[in-house]
C-alpha positions as CSV (number, residue, x, y, z in Angstrom):
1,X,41.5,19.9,18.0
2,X,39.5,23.0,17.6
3,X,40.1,24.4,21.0
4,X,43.5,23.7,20.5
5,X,43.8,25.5,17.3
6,X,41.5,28.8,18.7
7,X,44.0,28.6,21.7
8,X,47.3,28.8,19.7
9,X,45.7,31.9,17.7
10,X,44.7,33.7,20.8
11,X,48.2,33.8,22.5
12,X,49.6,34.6,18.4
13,X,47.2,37.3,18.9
14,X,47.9,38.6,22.1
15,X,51.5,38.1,21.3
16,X,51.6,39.9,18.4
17,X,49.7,43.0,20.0
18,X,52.5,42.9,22.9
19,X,55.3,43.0,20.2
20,X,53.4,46.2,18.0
21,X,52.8,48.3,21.3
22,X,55.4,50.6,20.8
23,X,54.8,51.1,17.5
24,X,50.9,51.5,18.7
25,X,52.0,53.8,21.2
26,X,53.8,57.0,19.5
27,X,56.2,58.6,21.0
28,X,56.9,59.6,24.4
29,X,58.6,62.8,26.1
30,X,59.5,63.4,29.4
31,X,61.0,67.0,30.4
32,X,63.1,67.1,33.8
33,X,64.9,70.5,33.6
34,X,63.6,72.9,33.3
35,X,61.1,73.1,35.3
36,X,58.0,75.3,34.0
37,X,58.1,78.5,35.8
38,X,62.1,78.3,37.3
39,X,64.4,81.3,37.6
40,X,67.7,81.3,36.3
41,X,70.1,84.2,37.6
42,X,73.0,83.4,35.5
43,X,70.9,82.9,32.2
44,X,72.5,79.0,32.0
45,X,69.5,76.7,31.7
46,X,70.0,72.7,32.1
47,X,68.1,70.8,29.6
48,X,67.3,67.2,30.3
49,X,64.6,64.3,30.0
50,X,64.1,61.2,28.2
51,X,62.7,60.5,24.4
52,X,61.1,57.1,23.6
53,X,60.0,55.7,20.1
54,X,60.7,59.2,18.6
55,X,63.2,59.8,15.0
56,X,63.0,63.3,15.9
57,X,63.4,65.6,18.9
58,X,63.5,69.2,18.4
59,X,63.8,72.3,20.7
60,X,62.3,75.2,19.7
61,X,62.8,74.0,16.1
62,X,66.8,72.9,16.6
63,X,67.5,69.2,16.9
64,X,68.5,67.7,20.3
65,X,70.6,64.8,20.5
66,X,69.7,62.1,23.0
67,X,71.9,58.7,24.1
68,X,71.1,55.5,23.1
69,X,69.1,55.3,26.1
70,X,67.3,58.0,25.1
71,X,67.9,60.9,27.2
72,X,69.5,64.0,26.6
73,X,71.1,66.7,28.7
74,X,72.7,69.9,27.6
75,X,73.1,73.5,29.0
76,X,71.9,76.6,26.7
77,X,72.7,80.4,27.9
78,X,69.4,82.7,26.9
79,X,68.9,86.7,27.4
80,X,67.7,88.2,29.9
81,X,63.2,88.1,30.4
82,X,61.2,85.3,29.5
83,X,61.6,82.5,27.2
84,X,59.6,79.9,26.2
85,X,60.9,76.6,25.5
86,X,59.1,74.1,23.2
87,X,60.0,70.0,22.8
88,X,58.5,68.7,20.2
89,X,59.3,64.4,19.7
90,X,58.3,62.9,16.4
91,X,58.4,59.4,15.9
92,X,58.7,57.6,12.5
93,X,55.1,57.5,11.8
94,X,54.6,61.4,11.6
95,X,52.9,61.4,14.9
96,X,54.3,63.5,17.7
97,X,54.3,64.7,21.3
98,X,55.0,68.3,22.7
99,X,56.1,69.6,25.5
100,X,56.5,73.7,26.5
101,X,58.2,75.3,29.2
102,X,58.9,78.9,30.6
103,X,61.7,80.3,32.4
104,X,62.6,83.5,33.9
105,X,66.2,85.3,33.3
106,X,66.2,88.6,35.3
């Protein structure tokens, strides 16, 4: 009976661990466009990637919107030089990821 009762709290354990992961996890950001270092002669930059887990996803401070799914896409015109572009995903217990990229606009 004891082995029986030490084996139904292992797999509530291990169960329970399985079901908290995301929430043990933070959030996750992944950044396809741009990629860091890329040249854009028309100053039109595609933005996309995928947020997990996150409540908030910023760029460069202003919120980006991403599907159900999570993942977002969106195309922003900057000035001519060198910008820096910085993702930041925050998930609902204050913790956050961030992600920077630079691109050229000559």
């Amino acid at each position: 009976m004891r082995f029986l009762l030490a084996g139904a709290l292992v797999i509530l354990a291990a169960y329970g661990l399985i079901e908290a992961r995301p929430l043990l996890m933070g959030p996750s950001l992944t950044v396809d466009a741009p990629v860091d270092g890329a040249r854009y002669g028309d100053g039109v930059v595609p933005i996309a990637g995928t947020a997990e887990r996150d409540v908030s996803l910023l760029l460069d401070g202003a919120p980006l919107l991403p599907d159900q799914t999570g993942h977002f896409k969106v195309s922003l015109a900057f000035p001519s030089g060198s910008s820096i572009l910085t993702f930041v995903a925050t998930d609902r217990f204050g913790r956050s990821v961030t992600k920077t990229r630079t691109i050229y606009v000559p």
